[in-house]
N, CA, C and O atoms as CSV, one atom per row, in Angstrom:
chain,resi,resn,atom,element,x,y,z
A,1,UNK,N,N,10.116,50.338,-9.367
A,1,UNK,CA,C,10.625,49.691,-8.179
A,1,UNK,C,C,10.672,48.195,-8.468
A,1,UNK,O,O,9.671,47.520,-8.709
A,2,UNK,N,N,11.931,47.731,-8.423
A,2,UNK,CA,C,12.143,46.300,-8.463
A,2,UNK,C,C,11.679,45.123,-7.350
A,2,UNK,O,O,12.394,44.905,-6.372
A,3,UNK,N,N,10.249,44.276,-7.605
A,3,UNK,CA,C,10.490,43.766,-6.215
A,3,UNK,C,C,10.584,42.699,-6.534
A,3,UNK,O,O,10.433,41.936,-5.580
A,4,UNK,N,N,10.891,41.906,-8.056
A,4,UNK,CA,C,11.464,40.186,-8.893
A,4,UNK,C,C,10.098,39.939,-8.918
A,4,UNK,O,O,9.718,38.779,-8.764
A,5,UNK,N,N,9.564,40.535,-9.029
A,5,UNK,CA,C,8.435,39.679,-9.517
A,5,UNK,C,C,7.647,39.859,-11.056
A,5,UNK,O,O,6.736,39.129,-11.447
A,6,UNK,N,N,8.262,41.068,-11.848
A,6,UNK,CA,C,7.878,40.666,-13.196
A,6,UNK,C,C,9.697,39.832,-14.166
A,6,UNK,O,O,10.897,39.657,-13.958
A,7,UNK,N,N,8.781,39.645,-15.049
A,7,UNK,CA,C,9.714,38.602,-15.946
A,7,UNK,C,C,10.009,39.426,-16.874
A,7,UNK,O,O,9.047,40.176,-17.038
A,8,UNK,N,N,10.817,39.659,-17.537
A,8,UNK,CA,C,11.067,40.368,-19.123
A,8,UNK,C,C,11.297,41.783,-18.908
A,8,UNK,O,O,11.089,42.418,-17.874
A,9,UNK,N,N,11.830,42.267,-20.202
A,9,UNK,CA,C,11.915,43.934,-20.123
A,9,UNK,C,C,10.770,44.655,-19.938
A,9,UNK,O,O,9.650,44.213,-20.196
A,10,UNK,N,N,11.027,45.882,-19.448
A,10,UNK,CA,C,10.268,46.772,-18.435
A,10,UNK,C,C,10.105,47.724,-19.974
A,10,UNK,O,O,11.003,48.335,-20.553
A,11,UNK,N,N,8.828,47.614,-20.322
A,11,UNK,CA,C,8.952,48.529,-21.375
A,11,UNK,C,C,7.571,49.534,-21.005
A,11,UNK,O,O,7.128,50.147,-21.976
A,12,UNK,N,N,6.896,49.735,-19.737
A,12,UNK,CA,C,6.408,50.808,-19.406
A,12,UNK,C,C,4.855,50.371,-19.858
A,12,UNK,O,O,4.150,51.379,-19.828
A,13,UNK,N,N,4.086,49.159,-20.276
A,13,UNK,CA,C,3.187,49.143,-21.171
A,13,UNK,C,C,2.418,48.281,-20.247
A,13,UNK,O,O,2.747,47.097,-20.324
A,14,UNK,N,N,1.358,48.585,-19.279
A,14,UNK,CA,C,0.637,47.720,-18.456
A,14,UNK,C,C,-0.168,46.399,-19.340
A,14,UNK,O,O,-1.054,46.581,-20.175
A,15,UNK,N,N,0.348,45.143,-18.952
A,15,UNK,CA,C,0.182,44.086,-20.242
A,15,UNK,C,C,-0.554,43.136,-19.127
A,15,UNK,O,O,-0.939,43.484,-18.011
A,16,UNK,N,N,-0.636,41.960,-19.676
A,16,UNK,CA,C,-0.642,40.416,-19.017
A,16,UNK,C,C,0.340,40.144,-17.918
A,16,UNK,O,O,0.105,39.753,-16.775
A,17,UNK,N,N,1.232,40.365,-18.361
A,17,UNK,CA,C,3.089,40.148,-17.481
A,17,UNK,C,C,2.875,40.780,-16.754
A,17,UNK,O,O,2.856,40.212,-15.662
A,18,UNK,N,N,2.573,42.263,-16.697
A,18,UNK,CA,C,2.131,43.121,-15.387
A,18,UNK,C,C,0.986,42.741,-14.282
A,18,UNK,O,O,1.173,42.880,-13.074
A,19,UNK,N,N,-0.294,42.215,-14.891
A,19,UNK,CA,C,-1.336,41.881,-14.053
A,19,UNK,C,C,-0.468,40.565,-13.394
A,19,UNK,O,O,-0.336,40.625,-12.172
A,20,UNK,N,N,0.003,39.642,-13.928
A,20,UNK,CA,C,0.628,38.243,-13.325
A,20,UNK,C,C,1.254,38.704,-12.119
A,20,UNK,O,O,1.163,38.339,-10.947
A,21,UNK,N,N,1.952,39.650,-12.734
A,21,UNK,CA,C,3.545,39.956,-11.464
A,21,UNK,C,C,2.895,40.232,-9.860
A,21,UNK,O,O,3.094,39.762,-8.740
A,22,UNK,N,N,1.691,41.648,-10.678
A,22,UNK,CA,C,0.929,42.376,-9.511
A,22,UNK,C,C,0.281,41.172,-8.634
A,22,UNK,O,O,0.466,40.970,-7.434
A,23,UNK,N,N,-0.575,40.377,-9.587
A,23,UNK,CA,C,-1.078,39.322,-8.626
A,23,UNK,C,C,-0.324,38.153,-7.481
A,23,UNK,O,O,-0.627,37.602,-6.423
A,24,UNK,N,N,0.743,38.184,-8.368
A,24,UNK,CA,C,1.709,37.072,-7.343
A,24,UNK,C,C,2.189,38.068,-5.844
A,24,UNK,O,O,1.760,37.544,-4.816
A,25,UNK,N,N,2.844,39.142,-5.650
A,25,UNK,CA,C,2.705,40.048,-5.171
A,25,UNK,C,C,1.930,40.436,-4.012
A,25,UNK,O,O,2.317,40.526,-2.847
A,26,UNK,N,N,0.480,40.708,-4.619
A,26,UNK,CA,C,-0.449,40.817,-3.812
A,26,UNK,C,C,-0.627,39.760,-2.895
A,26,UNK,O,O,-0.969,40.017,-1.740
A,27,UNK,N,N,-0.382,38.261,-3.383
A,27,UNK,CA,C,-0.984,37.070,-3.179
A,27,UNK,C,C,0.216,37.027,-1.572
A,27,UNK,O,O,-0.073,36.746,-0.409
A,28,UNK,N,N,1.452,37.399,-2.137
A,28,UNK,CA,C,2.423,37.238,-1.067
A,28,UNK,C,C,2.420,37.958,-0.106
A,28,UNK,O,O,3.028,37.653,0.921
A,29,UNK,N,N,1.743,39.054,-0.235
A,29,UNK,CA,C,1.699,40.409,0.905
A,29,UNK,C,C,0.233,39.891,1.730
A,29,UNK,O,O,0.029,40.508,2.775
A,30,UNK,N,N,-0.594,39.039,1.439
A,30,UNK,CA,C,-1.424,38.440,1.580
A,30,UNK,C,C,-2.960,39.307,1.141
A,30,UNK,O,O,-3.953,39.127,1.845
A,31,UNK,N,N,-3.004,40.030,0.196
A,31,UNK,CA,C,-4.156,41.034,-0.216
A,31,UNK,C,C,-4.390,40.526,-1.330
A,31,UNK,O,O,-3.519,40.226,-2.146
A,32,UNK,N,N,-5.846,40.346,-1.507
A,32,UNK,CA,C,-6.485,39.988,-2.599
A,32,UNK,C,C,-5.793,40.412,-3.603
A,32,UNK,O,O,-5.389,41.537,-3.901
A,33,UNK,N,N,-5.644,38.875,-4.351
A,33,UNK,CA,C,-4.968,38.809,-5.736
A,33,UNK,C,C,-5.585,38.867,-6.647
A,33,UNK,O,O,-5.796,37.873,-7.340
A,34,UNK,N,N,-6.155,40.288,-6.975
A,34,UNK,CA,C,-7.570,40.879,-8.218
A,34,UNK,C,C,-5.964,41.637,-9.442
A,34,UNK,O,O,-6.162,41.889,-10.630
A,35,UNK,N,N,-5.054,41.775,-8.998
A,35,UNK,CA,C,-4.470,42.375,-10.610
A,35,UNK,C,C,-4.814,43.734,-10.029
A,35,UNK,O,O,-4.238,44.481,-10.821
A,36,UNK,N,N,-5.374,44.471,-9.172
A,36,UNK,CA,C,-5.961,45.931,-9.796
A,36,UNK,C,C,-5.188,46.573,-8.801
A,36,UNK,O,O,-5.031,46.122,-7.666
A,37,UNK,N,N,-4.694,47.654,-9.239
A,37,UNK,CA,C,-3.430,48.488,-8.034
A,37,UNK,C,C,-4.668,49.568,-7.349
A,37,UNK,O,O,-5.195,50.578,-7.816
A,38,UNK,N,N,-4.840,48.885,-6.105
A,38,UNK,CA,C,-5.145,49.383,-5.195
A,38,UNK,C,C,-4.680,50.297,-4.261
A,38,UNK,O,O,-3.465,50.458,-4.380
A,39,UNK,N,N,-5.333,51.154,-3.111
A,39,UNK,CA,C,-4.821,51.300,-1.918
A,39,UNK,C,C,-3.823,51.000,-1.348
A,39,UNK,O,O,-2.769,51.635,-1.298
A,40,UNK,N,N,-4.146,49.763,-0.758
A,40,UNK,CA,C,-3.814,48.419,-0.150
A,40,UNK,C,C,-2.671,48.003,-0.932
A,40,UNK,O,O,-1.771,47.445,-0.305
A,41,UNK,N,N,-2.510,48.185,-2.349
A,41,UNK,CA,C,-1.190,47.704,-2.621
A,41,UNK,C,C,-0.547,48.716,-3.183
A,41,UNK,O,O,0.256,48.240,-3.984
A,42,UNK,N,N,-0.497,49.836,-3.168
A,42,UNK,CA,C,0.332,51.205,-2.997
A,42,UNK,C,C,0.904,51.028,-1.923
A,42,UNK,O,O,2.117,50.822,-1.901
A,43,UNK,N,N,0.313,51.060,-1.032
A,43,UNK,CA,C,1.040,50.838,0.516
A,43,UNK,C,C,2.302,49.775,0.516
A,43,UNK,O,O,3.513,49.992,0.513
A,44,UNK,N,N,1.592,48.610,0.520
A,44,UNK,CA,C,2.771,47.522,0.164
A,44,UNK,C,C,3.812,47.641,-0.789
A,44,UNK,O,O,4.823,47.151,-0.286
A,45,UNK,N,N,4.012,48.015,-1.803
A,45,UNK,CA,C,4.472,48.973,-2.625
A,45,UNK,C,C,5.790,49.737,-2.105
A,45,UNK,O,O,6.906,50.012,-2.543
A,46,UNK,N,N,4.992,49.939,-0.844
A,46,UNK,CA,C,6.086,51.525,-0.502
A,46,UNK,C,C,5.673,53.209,-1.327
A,46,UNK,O,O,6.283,54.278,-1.326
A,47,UNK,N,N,4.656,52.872,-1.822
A,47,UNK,CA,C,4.138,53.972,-2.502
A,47,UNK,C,C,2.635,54.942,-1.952
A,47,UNK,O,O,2.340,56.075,-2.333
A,48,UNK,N,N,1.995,54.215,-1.124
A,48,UNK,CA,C,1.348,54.912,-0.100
A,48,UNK,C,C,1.566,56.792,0.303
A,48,UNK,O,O,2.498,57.501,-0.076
A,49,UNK,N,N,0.420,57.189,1.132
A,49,UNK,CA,C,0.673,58.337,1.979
A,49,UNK,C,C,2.135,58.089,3.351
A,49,UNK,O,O,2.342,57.188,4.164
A,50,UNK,N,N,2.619,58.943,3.138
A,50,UNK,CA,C,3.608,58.804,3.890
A,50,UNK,C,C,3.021,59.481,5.605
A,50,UNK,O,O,2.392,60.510,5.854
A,51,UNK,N,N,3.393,58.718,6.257
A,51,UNK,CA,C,3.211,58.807,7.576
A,51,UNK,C,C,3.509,59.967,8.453
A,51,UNK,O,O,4.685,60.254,8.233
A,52,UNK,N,N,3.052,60.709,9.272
A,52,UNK,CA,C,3.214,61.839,9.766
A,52,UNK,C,C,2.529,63.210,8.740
A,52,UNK,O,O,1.967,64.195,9.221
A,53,UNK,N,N,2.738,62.975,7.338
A,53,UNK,CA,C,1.944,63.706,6.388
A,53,UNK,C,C,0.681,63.723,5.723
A,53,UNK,O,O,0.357,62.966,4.808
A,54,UNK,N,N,-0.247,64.925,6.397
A,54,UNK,CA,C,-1.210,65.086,6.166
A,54,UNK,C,C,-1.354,65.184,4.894
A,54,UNK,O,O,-0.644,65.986,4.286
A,55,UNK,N,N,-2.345,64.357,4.178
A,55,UNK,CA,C,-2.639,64.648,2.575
A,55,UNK,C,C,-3.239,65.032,2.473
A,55,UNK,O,O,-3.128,65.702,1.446
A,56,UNK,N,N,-4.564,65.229,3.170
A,56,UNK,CA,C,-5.733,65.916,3.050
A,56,UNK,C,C,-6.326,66.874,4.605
A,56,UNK,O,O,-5.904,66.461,5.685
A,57,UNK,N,N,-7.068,67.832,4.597
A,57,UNK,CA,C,-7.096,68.304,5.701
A,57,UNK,C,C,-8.327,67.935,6.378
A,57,UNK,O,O,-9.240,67.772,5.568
A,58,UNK,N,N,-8.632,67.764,7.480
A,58,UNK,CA,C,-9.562,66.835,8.462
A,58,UNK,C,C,-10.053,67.464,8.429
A,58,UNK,O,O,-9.701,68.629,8.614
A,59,UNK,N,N,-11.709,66.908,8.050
A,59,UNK,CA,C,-12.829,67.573,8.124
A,59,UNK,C,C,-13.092,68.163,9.788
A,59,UNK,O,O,-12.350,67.891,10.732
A,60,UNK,N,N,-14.352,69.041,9.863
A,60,UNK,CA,C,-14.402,69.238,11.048
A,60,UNK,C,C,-15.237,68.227,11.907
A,60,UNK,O,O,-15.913,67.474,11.206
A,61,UNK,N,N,-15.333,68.062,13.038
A,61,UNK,CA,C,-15.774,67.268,14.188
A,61,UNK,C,C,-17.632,67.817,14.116
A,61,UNK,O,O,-18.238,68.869,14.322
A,62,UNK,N,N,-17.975,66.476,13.724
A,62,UNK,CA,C,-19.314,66.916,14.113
A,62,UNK,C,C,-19.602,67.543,15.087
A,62,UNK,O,O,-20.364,68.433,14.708
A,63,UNK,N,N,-19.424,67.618,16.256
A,63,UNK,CA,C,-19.801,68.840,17.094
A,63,UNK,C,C,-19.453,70.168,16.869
A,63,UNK,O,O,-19.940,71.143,17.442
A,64,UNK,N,N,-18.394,70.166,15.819
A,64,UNK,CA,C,-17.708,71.620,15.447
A,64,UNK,C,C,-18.910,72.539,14.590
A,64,UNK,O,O,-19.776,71.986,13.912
A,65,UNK,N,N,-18.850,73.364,14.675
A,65,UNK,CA,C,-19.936,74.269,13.795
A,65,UNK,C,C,-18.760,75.699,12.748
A,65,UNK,O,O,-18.115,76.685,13.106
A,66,UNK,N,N,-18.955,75.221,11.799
A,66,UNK,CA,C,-18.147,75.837,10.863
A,66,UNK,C,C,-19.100,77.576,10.805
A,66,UNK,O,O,-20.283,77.894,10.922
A,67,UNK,N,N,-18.066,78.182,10.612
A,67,UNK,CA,C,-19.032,79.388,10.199
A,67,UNK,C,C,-18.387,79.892,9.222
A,67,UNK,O,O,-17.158,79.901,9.292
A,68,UNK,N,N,-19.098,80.474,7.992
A,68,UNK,CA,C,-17.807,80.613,6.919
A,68,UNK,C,C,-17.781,81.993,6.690
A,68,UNK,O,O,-18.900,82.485,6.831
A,69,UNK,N,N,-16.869,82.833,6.374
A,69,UNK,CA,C,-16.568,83.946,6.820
A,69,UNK,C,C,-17.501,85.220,6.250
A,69,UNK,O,O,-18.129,85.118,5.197
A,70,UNK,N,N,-17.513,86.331,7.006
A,70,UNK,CA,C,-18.705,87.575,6.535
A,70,UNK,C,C,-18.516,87.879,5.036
A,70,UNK,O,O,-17.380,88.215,4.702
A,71,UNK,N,N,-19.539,87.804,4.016
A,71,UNK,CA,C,-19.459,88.529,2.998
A,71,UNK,C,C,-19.419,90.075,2.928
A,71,UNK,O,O,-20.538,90.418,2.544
A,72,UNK,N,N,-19.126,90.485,3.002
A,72,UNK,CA,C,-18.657,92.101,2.566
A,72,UNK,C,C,-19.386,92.530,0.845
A,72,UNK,O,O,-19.090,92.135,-0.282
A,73,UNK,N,N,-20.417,93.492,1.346
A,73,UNK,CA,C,-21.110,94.261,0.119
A,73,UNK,C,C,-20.903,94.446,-0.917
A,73,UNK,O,O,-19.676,94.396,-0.833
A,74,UNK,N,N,-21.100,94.647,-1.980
A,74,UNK,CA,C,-20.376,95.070,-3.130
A,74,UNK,C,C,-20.571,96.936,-2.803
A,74,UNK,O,O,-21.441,97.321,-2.022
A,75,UNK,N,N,-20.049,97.488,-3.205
A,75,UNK,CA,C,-20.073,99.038,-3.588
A,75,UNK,C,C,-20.416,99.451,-4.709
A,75,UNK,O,O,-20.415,100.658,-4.949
């Protein structure tokens, strides 16, 4: 994803040029400018969990009491 902020050909190889780009980036989206692809900058990104889609399934509600289903004997 092109967002002008690295310099030079894209040759796939996470370098110096990459941490720079990421940091300027971050710095502009206003999220700590550490270089390290975060959360937080997946999202910004556009690369995040997409909205309305569950990625993971919700634990149960502490008041909920799970019961996990009858084992059945061996024969």
């Amino acid at each position: 994803m092109d967002k002008g902020y690295f310099q030079g050909p894209v040759d796939g190889a996470w370098n110096p040029g990459s941490v720079d780009a990421l940091k300027r980036f971050q710095k502009d989206q206003n999220l700590d400018a550490d270089g390290k692809i975060g959360s937080l900058s997946l999202i910004a990104l556009g690369l995040g969990p997409k909205r309305g889609v569950a990625s993971a399934q919700a634990a149960p509600a502490a008041s909920e009491t799970v019961v996990p289903p009858a084992v059945q004997p061996q024969q």
